[in-house]
N, CA, C and O atoms as a GROMACS GRO file, in nm:
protein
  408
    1UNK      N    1   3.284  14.030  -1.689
    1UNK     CA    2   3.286  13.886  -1.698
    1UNK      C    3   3.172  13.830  -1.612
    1UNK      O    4   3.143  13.869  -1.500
    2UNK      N    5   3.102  13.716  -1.693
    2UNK     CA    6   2.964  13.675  -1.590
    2UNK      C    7   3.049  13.579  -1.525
    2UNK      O    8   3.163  13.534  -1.535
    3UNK      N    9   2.927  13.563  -1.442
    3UNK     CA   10   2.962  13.451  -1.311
    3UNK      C   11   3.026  13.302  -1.392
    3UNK      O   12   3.131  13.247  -1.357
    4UNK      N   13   2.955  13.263  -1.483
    4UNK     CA   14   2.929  13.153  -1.565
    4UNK      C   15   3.111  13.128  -1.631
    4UNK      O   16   3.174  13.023  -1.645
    5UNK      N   17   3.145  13.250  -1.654
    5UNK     CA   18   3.282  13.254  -1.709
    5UNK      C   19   3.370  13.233  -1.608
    5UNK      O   20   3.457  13.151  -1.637
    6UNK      N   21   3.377  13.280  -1.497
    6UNK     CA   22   3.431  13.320  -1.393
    6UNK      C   23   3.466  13.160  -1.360
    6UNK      O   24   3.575  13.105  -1.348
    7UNK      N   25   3.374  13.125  -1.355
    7UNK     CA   26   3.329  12.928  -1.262
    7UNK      C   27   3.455  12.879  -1.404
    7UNK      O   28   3.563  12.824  -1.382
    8UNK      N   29   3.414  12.909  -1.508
    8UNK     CA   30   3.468  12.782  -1.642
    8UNK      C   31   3.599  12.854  -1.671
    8UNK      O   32   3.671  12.803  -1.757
    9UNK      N   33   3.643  12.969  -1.607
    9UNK     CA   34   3.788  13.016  -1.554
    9UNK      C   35   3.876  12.976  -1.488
    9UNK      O   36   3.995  12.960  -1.515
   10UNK      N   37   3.795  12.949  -1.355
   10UNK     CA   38   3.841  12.846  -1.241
   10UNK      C   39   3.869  12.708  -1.253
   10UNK      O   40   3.969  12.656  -1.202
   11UNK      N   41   3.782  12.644  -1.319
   11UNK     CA   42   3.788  12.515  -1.333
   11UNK      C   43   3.887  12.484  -1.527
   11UNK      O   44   3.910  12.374  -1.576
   12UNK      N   45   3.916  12.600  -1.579
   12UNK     CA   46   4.011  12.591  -1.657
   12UNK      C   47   3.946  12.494  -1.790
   12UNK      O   48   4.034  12.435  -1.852
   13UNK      N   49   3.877  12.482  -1.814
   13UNK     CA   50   3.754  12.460  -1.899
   13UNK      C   51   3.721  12.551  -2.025
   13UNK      O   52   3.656  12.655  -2.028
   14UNK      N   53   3.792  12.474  -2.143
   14UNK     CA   54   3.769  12.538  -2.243
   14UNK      C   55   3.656  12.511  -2.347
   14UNK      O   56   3.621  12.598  -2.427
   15UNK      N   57   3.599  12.388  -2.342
   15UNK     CA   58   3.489  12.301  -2.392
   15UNK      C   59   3.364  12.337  -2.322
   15UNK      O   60   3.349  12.361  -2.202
   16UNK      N   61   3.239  12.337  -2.461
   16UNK     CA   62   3.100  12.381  -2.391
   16UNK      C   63   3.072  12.255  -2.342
   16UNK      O   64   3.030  12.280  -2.230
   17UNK      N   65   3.070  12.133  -2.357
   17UNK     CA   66   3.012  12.020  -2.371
   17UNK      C   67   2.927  12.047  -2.200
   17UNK      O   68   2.806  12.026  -2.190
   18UNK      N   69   2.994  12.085  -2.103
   18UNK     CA   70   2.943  12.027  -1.975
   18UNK      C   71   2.850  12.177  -1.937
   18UNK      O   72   2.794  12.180  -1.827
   19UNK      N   73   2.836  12.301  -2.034
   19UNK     CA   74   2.791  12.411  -1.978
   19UNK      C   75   2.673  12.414  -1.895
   19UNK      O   76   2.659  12.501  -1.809
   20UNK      N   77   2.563  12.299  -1.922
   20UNK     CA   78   2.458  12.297  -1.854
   20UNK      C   79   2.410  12.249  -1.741
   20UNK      O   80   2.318  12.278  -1.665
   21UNK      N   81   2.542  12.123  -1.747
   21UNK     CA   82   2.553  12.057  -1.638
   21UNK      C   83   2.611  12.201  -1.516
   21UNK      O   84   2.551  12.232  -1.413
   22UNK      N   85   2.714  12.254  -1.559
   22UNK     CA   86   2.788  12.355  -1.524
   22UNK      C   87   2.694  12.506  -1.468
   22UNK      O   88   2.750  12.597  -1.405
   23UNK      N   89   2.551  12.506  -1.504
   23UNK     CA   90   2.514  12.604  -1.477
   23UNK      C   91   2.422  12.500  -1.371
   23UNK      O   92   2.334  12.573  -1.324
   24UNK      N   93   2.411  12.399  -1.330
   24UNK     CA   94   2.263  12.364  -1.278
   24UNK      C   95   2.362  12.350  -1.124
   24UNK      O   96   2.308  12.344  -1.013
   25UNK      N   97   2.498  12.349  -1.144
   25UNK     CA   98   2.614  12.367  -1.013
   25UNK      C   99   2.600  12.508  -0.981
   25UNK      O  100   2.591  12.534  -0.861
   26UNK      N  101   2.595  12.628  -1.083
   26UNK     CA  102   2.620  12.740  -0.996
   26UNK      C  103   2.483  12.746  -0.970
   26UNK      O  104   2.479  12.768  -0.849
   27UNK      N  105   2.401  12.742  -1.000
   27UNK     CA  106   2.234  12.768  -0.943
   27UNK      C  107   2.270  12.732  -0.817
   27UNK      O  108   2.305  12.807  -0.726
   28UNK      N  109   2.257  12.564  -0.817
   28UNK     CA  110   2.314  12.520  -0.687
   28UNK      C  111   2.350  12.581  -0.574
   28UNK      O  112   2.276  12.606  -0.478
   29UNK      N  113   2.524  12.619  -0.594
   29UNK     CA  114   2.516  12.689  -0.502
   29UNK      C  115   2.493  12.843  -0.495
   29UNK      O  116   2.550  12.909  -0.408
   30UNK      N  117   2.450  12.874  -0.544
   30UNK     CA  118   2.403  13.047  -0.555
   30UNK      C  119   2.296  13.024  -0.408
   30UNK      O  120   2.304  13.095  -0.307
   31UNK      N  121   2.186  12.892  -0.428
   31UNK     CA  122   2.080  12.868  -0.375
   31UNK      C  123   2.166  12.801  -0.238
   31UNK      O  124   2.077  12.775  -0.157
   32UNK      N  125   2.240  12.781  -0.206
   32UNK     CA  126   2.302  12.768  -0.095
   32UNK      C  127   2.352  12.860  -0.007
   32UNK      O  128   2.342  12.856   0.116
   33UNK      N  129   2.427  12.976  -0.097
   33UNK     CA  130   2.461  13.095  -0.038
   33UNK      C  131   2.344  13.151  -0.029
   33UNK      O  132   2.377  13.259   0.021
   34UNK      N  133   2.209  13.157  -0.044
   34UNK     CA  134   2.097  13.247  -0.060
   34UNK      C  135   2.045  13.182   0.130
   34UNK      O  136   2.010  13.250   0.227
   35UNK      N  137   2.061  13.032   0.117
   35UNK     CA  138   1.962  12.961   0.249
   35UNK      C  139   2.113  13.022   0.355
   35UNK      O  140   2.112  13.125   0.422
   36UNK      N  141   2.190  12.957   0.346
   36UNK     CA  142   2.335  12.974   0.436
   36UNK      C  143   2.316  13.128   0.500
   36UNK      O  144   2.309  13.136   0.623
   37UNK      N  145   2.308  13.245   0.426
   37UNK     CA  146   2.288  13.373   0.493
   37UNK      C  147   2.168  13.411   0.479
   37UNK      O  148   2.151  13.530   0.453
   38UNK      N  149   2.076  13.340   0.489
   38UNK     CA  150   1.925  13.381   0.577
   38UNK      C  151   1.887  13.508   0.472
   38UNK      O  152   1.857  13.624   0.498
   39UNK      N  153   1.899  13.441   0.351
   39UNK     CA  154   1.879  13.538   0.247
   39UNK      C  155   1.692  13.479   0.174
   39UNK      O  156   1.674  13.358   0.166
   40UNK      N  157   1.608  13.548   0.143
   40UNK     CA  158   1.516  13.483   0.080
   40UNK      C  159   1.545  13.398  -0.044
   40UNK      O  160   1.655  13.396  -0.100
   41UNK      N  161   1.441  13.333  -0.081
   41UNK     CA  162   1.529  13.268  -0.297
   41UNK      C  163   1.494  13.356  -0.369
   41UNK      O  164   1.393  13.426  -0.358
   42UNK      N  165   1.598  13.359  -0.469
   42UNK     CA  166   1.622  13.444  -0.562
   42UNK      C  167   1.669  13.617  -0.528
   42UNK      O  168   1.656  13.715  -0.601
   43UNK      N  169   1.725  13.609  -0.398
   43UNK     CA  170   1.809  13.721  -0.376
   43UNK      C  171   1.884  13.798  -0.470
   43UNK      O  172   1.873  13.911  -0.517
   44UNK      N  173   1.979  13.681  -0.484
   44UNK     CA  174   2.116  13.730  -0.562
   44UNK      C  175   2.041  13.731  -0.763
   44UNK      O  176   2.085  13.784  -0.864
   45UNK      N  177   1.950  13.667  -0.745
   45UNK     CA  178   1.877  13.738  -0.938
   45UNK      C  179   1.849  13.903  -0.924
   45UNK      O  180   1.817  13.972  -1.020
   46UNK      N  181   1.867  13.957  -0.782
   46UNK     CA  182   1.816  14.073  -0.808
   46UNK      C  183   1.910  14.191  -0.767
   46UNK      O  184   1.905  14.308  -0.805
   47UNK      N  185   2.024  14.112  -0.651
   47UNK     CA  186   2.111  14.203  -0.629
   47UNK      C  187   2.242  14.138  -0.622
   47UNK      O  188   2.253  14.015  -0.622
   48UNK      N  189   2.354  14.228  -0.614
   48UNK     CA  190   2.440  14.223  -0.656
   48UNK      C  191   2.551  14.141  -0.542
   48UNK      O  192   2.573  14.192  -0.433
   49UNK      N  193   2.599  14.045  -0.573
   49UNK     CA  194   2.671  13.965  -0.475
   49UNK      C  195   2.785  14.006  -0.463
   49UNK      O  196   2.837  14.042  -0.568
   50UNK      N  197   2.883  14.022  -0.313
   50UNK     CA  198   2.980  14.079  -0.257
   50UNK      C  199   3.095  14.032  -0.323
   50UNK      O  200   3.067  13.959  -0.418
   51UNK      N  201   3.189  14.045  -0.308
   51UNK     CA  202   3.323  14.012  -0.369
   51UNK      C  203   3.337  13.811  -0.285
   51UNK      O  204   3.399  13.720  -0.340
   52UNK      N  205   3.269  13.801  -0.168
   52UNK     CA  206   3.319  13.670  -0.114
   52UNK      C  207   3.256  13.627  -0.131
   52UNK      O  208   3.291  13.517  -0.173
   53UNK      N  209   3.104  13.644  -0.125
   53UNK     CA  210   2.983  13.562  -0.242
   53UNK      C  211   3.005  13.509  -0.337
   53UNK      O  212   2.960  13.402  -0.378
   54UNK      N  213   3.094  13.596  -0.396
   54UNK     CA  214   3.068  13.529  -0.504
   54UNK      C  215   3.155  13.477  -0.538
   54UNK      O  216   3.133  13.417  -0.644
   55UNK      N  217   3.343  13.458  -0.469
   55UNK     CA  218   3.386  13.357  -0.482
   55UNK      C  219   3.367  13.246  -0.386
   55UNK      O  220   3.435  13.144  -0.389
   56UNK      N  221   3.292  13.263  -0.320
   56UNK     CA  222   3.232  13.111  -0.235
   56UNK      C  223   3.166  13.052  -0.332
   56UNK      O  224   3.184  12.930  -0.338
   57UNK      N  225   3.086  13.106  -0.423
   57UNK     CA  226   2.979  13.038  -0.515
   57UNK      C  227   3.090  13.003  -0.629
   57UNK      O  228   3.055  12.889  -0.661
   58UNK      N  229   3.191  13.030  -0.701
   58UNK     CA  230   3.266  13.019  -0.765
   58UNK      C  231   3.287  12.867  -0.682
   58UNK      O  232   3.222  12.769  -0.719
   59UNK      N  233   3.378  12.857  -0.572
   59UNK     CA  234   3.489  12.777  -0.535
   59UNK      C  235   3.378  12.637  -0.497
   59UNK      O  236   3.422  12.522  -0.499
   60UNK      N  237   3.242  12.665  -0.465
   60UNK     CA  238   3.143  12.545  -0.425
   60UNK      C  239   3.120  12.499  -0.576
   60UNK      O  240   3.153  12.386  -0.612
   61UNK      N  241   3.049  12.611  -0.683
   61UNK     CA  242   3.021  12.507  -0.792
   61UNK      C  243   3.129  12.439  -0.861
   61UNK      O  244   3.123  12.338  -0.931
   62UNK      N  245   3.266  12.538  -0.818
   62UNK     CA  246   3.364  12.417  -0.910
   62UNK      C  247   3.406  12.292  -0.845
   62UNK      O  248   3.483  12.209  -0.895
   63UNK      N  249   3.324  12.281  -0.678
   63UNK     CA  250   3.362  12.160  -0.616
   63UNK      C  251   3.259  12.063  -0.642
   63UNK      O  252   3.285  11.947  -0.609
   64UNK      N  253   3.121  12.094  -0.705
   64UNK     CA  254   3.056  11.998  -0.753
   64UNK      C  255   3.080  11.942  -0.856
   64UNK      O  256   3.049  11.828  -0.891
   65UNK      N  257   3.169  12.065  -0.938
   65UNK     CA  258   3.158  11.997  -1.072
   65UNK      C  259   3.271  11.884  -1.040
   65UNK      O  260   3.246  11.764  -1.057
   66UNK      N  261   3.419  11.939  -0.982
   66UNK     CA  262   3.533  11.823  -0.979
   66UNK      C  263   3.511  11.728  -0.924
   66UNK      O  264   3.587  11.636  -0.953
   67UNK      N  265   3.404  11.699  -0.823
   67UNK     CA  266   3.354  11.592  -0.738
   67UNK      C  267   3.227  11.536  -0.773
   67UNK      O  268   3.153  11.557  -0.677
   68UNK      N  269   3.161  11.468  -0.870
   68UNK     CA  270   3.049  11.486  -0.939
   68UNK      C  271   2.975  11.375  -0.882
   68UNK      O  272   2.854  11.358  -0.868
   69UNK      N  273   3.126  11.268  -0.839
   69UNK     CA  274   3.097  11.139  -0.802
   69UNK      C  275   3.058  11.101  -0.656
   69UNK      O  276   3.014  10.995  -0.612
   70UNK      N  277   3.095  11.252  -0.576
   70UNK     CA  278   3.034  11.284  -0.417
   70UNK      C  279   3.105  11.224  -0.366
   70UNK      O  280   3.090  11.264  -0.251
   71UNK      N  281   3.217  11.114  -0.363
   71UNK     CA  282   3.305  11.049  -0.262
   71UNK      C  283   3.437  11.131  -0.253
   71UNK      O  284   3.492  11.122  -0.143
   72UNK      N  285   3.502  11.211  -0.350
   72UNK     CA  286   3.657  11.304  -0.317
   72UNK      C  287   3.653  11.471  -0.315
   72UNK      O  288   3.551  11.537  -0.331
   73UNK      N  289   3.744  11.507  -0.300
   73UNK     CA  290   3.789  11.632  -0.265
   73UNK      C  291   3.778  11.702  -0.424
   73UNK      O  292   3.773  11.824  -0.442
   74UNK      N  293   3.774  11.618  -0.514
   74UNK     CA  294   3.776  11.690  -0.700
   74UNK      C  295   3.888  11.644  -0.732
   74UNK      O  296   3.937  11.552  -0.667
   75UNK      N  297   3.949  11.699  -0.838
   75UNK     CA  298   4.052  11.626  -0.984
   75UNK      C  299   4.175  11.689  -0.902
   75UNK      O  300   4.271  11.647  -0.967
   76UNK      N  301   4.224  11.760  -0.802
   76UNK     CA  302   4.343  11.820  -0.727
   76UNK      C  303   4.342  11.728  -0.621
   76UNK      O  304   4.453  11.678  -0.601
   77UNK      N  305   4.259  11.692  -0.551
   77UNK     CA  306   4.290  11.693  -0.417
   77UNK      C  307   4.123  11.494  -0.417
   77UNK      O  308   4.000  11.487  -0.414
   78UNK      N  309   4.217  11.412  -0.421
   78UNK     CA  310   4.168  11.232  -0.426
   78UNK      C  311   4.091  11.254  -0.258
   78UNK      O  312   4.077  11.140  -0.213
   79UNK      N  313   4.064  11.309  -0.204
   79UNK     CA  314   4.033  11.307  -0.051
   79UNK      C  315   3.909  11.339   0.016
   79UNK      O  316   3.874  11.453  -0.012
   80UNK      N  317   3.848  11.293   0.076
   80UNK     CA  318   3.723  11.330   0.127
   80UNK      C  319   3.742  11.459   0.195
   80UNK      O  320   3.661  11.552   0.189
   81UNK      N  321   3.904  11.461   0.291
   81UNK     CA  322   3.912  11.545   0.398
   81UNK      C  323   3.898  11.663   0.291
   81UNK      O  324   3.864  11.768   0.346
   82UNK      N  325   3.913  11.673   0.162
   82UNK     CA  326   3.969  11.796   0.066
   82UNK      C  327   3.831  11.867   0.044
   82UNK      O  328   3.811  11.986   0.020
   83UNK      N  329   3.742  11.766   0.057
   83UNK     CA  330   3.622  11.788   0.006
   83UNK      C  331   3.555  11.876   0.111
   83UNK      O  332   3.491  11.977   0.082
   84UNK      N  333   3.580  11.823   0.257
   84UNK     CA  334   3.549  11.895   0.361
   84UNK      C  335   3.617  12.028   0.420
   84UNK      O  336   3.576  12.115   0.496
   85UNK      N  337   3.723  12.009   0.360
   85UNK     CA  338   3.756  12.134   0.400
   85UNK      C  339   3.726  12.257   0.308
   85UNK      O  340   3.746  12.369   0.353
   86UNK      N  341   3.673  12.239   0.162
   86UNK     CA  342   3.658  12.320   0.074
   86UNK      C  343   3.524  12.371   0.147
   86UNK      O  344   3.500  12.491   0.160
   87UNK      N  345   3.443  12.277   0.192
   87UNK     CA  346   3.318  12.299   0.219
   87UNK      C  347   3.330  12.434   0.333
   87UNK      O  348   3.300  12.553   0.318
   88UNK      N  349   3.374  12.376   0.423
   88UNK     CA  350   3.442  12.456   0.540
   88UNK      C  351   3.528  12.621   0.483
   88UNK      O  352   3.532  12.718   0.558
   89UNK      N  353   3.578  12.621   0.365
   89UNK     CA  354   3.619  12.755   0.315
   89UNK      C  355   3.509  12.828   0.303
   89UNK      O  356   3.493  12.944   0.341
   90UNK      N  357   3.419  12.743   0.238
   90UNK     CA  358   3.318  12.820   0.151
   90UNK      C  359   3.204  12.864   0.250
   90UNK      O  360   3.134  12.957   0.212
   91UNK      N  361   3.180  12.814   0.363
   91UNK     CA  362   3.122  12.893   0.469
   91UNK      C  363   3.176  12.971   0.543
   91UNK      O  364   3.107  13.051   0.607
   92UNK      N  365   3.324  12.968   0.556
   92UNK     CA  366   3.349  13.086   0.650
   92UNK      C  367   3.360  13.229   0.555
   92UNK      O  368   3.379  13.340   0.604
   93UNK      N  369   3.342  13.200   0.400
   93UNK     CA  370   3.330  13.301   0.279
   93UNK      C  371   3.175  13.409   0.278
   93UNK      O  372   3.154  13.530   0.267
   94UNK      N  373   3.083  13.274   0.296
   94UNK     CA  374   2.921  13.363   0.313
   94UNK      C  375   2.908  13.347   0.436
   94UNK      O  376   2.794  13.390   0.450
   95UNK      N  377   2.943  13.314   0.544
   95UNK     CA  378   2.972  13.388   0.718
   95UNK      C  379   2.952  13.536   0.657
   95UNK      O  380   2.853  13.608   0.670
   96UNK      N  381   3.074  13.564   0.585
   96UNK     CA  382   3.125  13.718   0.554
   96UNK      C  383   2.990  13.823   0.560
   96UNK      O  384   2.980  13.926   0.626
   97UNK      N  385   2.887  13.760   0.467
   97UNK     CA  386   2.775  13.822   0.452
   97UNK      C  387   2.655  13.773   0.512
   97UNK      O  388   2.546  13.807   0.466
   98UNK      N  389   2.662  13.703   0.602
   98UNK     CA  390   2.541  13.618   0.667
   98UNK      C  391   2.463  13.758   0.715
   98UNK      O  392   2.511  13.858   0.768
   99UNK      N  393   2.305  13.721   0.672
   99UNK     CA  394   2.210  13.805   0.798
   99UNK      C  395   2.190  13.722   0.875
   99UNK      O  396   2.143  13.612   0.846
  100UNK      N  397   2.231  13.770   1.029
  100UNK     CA  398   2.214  13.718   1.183
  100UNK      C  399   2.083  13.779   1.209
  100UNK      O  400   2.033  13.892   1.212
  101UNK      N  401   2.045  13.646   1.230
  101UNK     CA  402   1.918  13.653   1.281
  101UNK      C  403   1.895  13.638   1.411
  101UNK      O  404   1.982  13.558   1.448
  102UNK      N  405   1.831  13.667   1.498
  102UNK     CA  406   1.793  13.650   1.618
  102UNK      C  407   1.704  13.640   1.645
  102UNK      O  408   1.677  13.624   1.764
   0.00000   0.00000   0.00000
């Protein structure tokens, strides 16, 4: 199963209509988890992302997509705090794999 399925799994999405919008979210954050662990760009086009990679990148693009409007938490959770704390999951997820730099 690609990543792409995985995301429109999560977010329970049976309609193509939003797929592109839907892929320009996981780029997104793919390119977040790439800066976040001190990874170069285009890391993950070449290797293979960890089991928490890649549901951090799962659980961030489905928070762009449910939050599109940037003020709530997504279509579960009406809340900014929801929004922040997803954010807050999803880094202590690529923590997991961060290169520490010194």
């Amino acid at each position: 199963m690609t990543l792409f399925e995985k995301v429109k799994m999560n977010l329970i999405l049976e309609h193509d209509r939003d797929d592109e919008l839907l892929k320009s979210y996981i780029d997104a954050a793919i390119s977040y988890a790439e800066s976040y662990q001190h990874l170069p760009e285009g890391h993950y086009a070449e290797n293979t992302m960890s089991p928490t990679t890649e549901q951090a990148v799962i659980m961030l693009s489905s928070h762009f997509y449910e939050s599109r409007d940037g003020s709530t938490g997504g279509f579960f959770a009406d809340s900014a705090l929801a929004g922040q704390q997803a954010r807050e999951t999803v880094n202590v997820l690529l923590r997991l794999d961060r290169d520490w730099k010194v």
